[in-house]
Backbone as a ProteinNet text record, in pm:
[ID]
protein_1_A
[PRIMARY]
XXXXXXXXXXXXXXXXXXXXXXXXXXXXXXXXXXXXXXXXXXXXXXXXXXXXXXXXXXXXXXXXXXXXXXXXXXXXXXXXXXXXXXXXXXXXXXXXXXXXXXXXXXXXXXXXXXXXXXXXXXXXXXXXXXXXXXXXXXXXXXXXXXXXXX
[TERTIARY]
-9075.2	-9135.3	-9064.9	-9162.1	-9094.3	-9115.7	-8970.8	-8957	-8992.1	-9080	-9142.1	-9101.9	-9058	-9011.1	-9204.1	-9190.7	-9307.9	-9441.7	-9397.6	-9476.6	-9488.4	-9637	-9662.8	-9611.1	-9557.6	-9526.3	-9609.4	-9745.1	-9846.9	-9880.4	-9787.4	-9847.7	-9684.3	-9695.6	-9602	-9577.5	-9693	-9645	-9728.6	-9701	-9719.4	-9778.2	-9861.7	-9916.4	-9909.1	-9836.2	-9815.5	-9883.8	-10032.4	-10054.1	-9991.1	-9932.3	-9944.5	-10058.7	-10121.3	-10277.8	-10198.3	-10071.4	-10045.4	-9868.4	-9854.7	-9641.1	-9627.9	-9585.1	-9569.8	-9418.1	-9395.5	-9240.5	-9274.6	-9186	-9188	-9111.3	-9076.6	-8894.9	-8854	-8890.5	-8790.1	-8735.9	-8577.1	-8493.1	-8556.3	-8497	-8554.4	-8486.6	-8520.6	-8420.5	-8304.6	-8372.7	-8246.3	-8194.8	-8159.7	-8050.6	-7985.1	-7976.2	-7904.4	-7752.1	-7671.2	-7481.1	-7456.7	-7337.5	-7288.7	-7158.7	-7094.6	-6971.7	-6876.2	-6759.9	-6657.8	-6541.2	-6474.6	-6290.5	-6241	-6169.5	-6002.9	-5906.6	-5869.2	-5749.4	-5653	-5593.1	-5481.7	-5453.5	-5524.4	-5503.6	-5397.7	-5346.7	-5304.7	-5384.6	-5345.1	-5482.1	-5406.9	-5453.8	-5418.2	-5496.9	-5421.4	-5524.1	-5667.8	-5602	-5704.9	-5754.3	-5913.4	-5985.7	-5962.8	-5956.8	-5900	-5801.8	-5678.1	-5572.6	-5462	-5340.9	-5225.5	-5161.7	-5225.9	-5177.2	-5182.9	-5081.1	-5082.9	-5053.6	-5085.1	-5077.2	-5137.8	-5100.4	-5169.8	-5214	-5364.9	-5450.2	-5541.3	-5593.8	-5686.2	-5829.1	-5867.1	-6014.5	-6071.9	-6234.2	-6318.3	-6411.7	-6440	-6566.8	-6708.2	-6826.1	-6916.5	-7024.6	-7097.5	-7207	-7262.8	-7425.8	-7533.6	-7588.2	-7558.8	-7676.5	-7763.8	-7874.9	-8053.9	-8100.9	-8152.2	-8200.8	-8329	-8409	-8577.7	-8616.4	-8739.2	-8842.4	-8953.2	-8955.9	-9086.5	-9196.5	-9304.2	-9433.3	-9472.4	-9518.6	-9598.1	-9696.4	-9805	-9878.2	-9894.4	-9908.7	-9919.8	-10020.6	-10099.6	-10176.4	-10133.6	-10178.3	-10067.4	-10148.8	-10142.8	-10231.6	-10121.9	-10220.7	-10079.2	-10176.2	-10105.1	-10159.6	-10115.9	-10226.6	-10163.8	-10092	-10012.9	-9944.9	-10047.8	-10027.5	-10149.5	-10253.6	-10301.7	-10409.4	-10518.9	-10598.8	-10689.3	-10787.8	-10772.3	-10884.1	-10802.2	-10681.2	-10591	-10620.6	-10621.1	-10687	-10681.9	-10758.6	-10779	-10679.4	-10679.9	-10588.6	-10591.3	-10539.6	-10493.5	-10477.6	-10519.2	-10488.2	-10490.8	-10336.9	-10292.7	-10271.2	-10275.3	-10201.4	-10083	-10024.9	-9881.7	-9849.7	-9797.1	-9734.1	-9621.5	-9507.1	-9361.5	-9334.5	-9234.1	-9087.7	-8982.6	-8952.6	-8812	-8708.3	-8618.9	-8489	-8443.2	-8454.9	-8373.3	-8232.2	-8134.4	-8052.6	-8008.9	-7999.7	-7972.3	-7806.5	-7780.6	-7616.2	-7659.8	-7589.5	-7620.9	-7486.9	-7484.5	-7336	-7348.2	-7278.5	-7288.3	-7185.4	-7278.3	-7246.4	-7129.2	-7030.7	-6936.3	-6994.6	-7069.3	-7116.1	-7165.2	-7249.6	-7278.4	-7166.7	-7073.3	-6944.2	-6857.6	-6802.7	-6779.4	-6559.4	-6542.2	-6394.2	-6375.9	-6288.7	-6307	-6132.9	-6062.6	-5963.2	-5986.2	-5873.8	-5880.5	-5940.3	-5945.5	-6008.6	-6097.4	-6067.8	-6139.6	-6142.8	-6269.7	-6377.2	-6327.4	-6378.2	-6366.3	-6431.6	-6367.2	-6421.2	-6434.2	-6518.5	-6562.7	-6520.5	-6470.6	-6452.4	-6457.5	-6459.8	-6471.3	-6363.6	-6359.2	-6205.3	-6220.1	-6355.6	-6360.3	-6473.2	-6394.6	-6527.2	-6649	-6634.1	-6766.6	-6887.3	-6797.6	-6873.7	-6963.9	-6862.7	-6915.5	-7029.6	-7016.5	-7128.1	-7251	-7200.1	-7337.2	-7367.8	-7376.5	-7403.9	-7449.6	-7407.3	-7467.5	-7599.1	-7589.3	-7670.7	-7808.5	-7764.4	-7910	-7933.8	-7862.2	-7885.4	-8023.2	-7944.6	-8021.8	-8159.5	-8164.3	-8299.5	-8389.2	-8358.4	-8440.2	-8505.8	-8396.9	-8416.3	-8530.8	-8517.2	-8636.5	-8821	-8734.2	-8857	-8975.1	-8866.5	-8911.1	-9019.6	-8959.6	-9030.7	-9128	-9125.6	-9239.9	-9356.8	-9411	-9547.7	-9610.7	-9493.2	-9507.1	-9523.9	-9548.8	-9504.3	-9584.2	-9646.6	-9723.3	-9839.7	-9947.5	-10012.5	-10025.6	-10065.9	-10036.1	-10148.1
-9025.7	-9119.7	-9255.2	-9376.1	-9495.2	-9558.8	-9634.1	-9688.4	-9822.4	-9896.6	-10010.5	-10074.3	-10209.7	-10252.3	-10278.5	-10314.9	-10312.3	-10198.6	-10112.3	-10000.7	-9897.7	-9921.2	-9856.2	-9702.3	-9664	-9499.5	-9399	-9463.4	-9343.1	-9328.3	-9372.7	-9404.9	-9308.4	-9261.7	-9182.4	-9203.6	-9230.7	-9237.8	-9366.9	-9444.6	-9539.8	-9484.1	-9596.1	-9510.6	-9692.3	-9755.2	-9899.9	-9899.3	-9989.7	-10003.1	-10147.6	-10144.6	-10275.7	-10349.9	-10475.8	-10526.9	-10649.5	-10693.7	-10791.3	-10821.3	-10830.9	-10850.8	-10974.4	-11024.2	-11138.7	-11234.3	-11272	-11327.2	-11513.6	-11583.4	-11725.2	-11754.8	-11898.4	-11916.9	-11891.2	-11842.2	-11850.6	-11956.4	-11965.8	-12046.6	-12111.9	-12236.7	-12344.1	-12278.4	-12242.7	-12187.5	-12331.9	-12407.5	-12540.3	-12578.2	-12516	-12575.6	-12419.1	-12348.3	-12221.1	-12229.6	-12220.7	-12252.2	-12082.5	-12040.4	-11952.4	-11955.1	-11867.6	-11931.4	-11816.9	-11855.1	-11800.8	-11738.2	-11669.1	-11612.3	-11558.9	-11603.5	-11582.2	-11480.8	-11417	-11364.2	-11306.1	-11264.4	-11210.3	-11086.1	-11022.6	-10883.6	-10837	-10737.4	-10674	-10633.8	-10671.6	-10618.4	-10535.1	-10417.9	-10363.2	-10380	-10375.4	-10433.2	-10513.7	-10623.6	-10732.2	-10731.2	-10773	-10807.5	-10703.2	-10543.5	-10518.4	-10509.2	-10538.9	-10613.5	-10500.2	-10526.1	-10449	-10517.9	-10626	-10723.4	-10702.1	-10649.8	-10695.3	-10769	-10800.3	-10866.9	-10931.7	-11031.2	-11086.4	-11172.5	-11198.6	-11278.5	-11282.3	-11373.1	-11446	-11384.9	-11349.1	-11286.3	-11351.6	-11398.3	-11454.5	-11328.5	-11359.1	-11297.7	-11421.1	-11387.8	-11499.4	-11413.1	-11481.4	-11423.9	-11510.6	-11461.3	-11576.3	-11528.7	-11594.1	-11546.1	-11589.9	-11490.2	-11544.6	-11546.6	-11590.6	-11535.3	-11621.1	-11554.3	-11582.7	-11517.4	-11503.7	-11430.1	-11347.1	-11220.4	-11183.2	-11198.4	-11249.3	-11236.5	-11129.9	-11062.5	-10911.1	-11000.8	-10825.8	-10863	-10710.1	-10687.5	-10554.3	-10492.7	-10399.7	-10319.4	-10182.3	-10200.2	-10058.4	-9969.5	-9825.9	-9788.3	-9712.2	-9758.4	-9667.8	-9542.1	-9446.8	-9284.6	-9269.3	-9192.7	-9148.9	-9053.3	-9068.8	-8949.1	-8814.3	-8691.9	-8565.4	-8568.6	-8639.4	-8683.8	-8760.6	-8745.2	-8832.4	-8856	-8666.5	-8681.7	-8734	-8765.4	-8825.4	-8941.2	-9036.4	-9204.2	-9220.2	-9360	-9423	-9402.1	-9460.7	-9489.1	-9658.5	-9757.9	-9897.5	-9955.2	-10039.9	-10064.3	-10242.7	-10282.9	-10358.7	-10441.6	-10577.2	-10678.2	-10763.4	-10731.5	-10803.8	-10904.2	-11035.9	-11053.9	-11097.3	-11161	-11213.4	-11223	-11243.1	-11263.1	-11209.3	-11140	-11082.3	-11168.8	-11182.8	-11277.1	-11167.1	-11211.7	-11094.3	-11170.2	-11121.6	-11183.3	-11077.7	-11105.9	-11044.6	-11127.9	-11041.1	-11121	-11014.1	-11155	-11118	-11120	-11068.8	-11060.4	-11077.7	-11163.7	-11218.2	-11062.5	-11007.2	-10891.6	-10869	-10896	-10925.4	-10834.8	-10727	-10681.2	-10818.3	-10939.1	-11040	-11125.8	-11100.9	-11172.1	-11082.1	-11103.3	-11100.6	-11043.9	-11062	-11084.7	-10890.9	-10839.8	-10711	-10682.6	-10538.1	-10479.6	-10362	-10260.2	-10111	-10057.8	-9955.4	-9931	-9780	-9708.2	-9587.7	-9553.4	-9619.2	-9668.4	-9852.7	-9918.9	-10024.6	-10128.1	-10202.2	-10295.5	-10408.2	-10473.1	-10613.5	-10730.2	-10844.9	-10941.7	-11089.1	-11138.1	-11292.6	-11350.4	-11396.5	-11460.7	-11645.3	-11674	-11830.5	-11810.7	-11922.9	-11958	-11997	-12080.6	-12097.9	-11964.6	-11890.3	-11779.1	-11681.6	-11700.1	-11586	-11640.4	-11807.5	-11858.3	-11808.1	-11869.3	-11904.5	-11743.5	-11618.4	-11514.4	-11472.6	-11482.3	-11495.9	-11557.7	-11699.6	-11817.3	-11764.9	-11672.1	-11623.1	-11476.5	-11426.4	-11295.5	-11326.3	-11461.4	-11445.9	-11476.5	-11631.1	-11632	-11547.4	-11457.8	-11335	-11252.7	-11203.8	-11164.6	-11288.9	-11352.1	-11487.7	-11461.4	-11473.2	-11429	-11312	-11215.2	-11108	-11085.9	-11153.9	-11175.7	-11284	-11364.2	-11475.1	-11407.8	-11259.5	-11229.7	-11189.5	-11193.4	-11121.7	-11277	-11361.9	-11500.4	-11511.7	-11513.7	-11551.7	-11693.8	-11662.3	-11800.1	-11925.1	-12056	-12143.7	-12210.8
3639.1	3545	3560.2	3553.9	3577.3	3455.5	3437.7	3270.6	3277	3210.7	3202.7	3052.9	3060.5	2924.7	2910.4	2733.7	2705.1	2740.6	2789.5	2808.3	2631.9	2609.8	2494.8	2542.2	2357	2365	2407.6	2348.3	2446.3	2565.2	2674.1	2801	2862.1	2980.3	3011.2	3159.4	3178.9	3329.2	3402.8	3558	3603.8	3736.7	3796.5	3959.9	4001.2	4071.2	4151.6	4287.4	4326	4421.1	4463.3	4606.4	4660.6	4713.1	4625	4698.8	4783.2	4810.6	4866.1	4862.6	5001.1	5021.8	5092.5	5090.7	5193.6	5179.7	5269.4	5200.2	5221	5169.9	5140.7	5145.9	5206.9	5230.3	5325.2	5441.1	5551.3	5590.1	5613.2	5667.9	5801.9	5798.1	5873.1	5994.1	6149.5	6246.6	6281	6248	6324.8	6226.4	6102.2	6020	5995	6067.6	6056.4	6080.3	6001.1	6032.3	5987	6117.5	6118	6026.7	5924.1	5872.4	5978.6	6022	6079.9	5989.3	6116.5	6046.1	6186.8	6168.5	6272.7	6238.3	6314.5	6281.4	6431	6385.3	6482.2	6523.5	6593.5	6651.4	6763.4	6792.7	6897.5	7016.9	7110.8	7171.3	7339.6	7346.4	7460.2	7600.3	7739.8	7827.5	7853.4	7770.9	7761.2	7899.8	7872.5	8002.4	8119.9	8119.2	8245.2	8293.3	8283.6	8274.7	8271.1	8305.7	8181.2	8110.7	8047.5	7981.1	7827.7	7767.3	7570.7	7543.4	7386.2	7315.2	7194.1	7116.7	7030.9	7023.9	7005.8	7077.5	6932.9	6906.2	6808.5	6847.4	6780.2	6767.8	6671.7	6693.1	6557.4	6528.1	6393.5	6363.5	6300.3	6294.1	6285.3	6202.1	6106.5	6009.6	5992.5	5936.2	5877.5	5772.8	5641.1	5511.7	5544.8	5561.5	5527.5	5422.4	5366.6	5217.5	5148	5129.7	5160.8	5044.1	5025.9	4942.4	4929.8	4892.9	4902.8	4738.3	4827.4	4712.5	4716	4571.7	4556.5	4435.8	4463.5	4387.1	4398	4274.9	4241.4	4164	4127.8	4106.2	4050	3900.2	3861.9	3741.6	3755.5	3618.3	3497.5	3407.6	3331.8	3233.4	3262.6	3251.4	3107.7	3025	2870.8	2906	2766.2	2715.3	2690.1	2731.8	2641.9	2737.5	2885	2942.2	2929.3	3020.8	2990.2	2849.9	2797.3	2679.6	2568.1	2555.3	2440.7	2451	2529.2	2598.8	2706.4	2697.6	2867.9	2936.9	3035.1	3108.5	3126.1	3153.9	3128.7	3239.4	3312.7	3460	3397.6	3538.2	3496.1	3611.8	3688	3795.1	3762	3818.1	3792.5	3973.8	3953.6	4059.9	4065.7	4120.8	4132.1	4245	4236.8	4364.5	4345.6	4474.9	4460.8	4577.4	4532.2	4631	4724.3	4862	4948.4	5034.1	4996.4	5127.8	5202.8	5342	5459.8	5514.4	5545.9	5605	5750	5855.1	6033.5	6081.8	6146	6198.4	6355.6	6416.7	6540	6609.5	6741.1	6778.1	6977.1	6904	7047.8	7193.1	7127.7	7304.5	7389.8	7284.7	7362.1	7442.8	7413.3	7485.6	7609.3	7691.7	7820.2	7738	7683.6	7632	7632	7659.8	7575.7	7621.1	7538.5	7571.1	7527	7588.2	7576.2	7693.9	7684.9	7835.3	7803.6	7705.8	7700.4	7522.1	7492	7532.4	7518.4	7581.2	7587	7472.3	7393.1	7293.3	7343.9	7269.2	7282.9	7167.4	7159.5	7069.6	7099.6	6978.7	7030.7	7050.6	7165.4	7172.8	7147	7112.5	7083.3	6950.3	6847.1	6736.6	6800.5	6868.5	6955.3	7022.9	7039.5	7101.2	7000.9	6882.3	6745.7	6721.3	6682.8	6590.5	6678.4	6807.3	6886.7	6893.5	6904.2	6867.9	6751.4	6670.3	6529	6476.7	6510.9	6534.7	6608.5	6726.8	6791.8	6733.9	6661.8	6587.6	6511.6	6425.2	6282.8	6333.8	6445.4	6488.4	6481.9	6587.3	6621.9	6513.6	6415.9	6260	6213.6	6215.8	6145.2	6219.6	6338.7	6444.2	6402.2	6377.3	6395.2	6228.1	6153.5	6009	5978	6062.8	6108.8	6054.1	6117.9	6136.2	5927.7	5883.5	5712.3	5645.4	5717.5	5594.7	5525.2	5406.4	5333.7	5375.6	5348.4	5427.7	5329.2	5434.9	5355.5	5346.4
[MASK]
++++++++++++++++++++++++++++++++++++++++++++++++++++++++++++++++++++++++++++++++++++++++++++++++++++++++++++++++++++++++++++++++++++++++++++++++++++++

């Protein structure tokens, strides 16, 4: 059973069709900024190598955060059935806020240490964003086809 504020006592239960989803708001792709972080790891046979040490690694992310439009379609069922009363059918629409966080993914980078299994990291801020930066694109891309029309 789904609880609805304002839902009269004689009504017990809900049936929600979706007549329409669409989202609004997608981020502009060319004003997309990756935010960064640094830190300082240990790192064993860097690159291949038998080389350790501690070496600066970044990490890189992108909030997206957009909107979807609904429009909804919903009946509301008596209490006791149908021969107790109608049933009530109702349209509702809104927006819901979505944010997505992207995370720029070091397999795209060439940097790695360890050797079994071998990891990958960013060894330049430059490298995270710009990974990240084409993450989120793609994510944008890929949600292009849901946009609400204009």
């Amino acid at each position: 059973m789904v609880k609805v504020d304002g839902l009269p006592a004689q009504y017990s239960s809900l049936r929600v069709d979706t007549l329409s989803r669409c989202i609004q708001n997608l981020p502009d792709t060319s004003k997309i900024v990756a935010a960064t972080e640094g830190r300082t790891e240990f790192l064993k046979r860097i690159s291949g190598t038998d080389k350790n040490g501690n070496v600066k690694i970044w990490n890189a992310k992108v909030q997206l955060v957009y909107q979807w439009k609904y429009k909804l379609h919903y009946l509301l069922m008596p209490q006791g059935g149908l021969e107790a009363q109608a049933p009530v059918f109702h349209e509702t629409e809104g927006t819901t806020p979505i944010s997505e966080t992207i995370m720029g993914d070091p397999q795209d980078g060439e940097f790695f240490a360890f050797s079994s299994p071998r990891r990958y990291y960013f060894d330049s801020q430059e490298a995270a964003q710009n990974s990240a930066v084409k993450r989120a694109k793609q994510r944008i891309s890929e949600l292009k086809g849901l946009e609400c029309a204009k």
